[in-house]
N, C-alpha and C positions, 0 to 999 in steps of 0.2 A: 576631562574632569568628571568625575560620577557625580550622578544626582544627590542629592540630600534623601531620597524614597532609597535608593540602592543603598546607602549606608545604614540606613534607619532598619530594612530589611537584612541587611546582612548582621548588624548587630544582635538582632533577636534570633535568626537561625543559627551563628555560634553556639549559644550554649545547646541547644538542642544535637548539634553537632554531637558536643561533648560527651551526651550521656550517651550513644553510640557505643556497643561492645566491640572491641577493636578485631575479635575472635571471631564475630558472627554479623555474615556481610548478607543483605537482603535485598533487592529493588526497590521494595518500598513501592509507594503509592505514585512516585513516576515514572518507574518501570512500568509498573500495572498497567500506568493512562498510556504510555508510549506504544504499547504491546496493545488496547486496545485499541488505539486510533490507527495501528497497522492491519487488526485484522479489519477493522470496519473500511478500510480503503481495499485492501485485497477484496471483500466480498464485492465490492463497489463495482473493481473492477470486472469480475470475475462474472458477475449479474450480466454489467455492458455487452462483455464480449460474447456472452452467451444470445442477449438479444439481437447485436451485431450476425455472428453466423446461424440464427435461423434467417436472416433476409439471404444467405447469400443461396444460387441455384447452383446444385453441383452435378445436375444432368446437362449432359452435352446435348447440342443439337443433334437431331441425325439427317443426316447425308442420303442423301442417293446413289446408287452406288455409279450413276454419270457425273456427277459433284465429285465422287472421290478419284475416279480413273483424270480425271481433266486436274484435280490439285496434284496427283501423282507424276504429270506430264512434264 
């Protein structure tokens, strides 16, 4: 059963619905917020993993080359 807020809320946005041109479709201001709170999680991520791969070391250790003839055995 919907709230008494849900009704009360969907009664006022109908009319507002209405004056809509049925020609000309926009997003509107929760596309905008949608499209914002994506980019700001993408940058989020993108910051993380950038902090993430400066910790990682991508130089190998090096070997002697009696370390590598004895793994080669």
């Amino acid at each position: 059963m919907p709230s008494v807020n849900a009704h009360l809320a969907m009664t006022h946005l109908v009319p507002l619905a209405k004056e809509v041109d049925d020609d000309k479709v926009t997003p509107g201001v929760l596309g905008f917020i949608v499209f914002a709170v994506m980019a700001l999680a993408v940058w989020g991520l993108m910051k993380s993993m950038n902090k993430h791969m400066r910790k990682v070391d991508f130089k190998e250790p090096e070997t002697s080359e009696k370390e590598s003839v004895s793994q080669e055995k």
